[in-house]
Every structure is written in C-alpha cells, then in structure tokens.
C-alpha positions, -999 to +999 in steps of 0.1 A: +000+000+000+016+034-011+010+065+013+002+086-014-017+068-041-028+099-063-014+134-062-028+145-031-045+118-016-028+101+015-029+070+030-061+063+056-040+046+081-016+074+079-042+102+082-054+084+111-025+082+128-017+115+126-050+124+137-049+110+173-038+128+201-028+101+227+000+077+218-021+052+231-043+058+205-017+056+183-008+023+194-037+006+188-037+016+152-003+001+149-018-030+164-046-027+146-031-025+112-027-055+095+018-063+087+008-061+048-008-025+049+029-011+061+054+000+038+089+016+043+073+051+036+042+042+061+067+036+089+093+065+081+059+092+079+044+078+111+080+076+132+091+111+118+052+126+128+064+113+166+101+129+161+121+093+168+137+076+137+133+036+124+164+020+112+164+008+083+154-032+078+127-061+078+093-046+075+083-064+106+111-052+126+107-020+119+071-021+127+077-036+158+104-010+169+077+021+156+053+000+181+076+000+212+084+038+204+050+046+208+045+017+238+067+038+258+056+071+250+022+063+258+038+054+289+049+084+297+021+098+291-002+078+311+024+090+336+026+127+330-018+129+336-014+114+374+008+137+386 
C-alpha cells in the first residue's frame, strides 16, 4: 500500500495516525493494522510525525520498533496525567 496513491491523496492509516492525540491511540492503530498494509514510507511518515527515527530493515522489525516507540511514549504519558 503506497501512502500517497494519487497526487494528493494520502494513505487512511496514515491520516489516522496522525489524527490521534494520545500515543495510546496511536498504538492501537499500529496493532490494529494488518503487517501487509505497512510500507517503508508508512513507517518513516508515522516515526518522523512522533520525532524518533526507524532503522532501516525487515518490515516487521521496523514495525515492531515504531510500536515500542510509541508503547513507551504512551507510557509516559499515562504518567505525566497522574501527577
């Protein structure tokens, strides 16, 4: 799946993404995304949108490293409300 497949029009998942406020939100639409929907330029969009960078690699690692990025941001988070 290409992030932009017509001048202009972006990908859903990425738009979606980038439309939640919470990284926990965010989370769950990296879970939620089936491993064949990602591409490089998916992965590089959504980790530069959160300031952190991907190296380079298997599609699934690189997935799974965006995930634990965002796992432990959302952590933070969750920590940052209580206090």
């Amino acid at each position: 799946m290409e992030n932009i497949r017509e001048e202009g029009e972006i990908n859903p998942i990425l738009l979606e993404f980038l439309d939640t406020d919470s990284f926990e939100d965010k989370y769950k639409i990296l879970v939620a995304t089936p491993i064949m929907d990602f591409d490089n330029l998916l992965i590089d969009n959504m980790a530069s949108s959160i300031d952190v960078v991907i190296e380079d690699g298997d599609i699934e690692d690189r997935v799974q490293d965006l995930k634990n990025c965002v796992r432990t941001r959302s952590k933070y988070e969750t920590m940052r409300f209580r206090r």
